[in-house]
C-alpha positions as CSV (number, residue, x, y, z in Angstrom):
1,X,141.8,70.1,80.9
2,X,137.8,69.9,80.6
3,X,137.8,71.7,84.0
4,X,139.4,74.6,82.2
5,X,137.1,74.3,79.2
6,X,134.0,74.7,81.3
7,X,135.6,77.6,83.0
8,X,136.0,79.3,79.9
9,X,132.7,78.6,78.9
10,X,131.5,80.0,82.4
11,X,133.7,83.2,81.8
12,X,132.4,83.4,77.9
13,X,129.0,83.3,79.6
14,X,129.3,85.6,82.2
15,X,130.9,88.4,79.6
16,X,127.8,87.9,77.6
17,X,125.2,88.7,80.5
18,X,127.1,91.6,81.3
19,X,126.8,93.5,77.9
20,X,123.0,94.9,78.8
21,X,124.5,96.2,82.0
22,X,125.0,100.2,82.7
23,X,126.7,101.0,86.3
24,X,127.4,104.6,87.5
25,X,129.0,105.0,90.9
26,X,128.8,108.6,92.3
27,X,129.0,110.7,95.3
28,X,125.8,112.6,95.7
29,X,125.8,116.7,95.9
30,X,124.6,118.5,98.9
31,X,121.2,119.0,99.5
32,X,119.2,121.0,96.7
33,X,116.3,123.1,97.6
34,X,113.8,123.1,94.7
35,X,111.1,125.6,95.2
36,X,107.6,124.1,95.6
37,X,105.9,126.6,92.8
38,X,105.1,124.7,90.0
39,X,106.3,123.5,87.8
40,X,107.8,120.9,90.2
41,X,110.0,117.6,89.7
42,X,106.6,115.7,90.6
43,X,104.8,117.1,87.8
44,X,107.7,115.7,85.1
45,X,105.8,111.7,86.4
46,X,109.3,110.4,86.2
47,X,109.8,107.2,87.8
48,X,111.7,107.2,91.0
49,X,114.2,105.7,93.3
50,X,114.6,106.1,96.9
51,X,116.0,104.5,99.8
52,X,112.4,102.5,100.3
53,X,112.4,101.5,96.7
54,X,115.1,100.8,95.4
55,X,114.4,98.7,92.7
56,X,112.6,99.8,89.2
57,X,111.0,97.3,86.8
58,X,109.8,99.2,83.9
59,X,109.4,99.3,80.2
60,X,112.4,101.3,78.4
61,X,111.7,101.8,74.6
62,X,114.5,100.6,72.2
63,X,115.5,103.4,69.2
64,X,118.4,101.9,67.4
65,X,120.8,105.1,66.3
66,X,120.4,106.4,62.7
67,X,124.2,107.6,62.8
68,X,126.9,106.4,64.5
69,X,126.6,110.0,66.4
70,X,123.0,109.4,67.6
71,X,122.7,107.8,71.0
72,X,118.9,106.4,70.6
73,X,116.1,107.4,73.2
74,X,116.6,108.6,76.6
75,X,115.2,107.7,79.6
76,X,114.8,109.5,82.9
77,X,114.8,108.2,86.1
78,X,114.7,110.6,89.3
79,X,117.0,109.8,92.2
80,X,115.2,111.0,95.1
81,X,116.3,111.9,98.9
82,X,119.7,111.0,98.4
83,X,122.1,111.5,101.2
84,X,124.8,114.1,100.8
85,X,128.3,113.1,100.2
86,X,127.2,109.4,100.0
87,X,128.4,107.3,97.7
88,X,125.8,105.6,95.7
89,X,125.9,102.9,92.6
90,X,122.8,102.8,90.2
91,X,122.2,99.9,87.4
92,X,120.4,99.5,84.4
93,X,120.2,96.3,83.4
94,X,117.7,95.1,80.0
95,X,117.1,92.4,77.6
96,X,119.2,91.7,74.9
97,X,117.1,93.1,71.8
98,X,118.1,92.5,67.9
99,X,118.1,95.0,65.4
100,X,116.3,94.2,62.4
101,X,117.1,96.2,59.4
């Protein structure tokens, strides 16, 4: 019986940590040739993930949405030499943050 408790308390947990968690799995296109005249994708200073870094701690503003139809601010990230047809899984993962009104 208090074995179950715990595990429910475990489980509660675990559900909680996972609300500031976006995954997208996805099978990347075939190569893209972007032209090298400017403007290119390096001048847009977007952060970027590759196969040597894969990792990206950075600072992502919260906007709260005015309406329920408003999403709140966007952030771009630029997923870089990708292979073709692999399949790939990408996370975005932030602190809880409280809305105060």
């Amino acid at each position: 019986m208090l074995l179950s408790r715990y595990a429910l308390l475990i489980v509660a947990a675990i559900h909680r940590a996972a609300a500031n968690v976006e995954k997208v799995i996805f099978t990347a296109p075939d190569e893209i040739n972007i032209p090298a005249t400017p403007p290119t994708l390096s001048s847009l200073s977007l952060d970027t993930l590759t196969h040597d870094a894969l990792k990206l701690r950075t600072h992502v503003s919260a906007a709260f949405p005015e309406t329920p139809s408003d999403k709140g601010a966007a952030t771009w990230v630029l997923l870089d030499n990708l292979t073709a047809k692999q399949r790939y899984e990408v996370r975005v993962c932030w602190s809880a943050t409280v809305c105060h009104s």
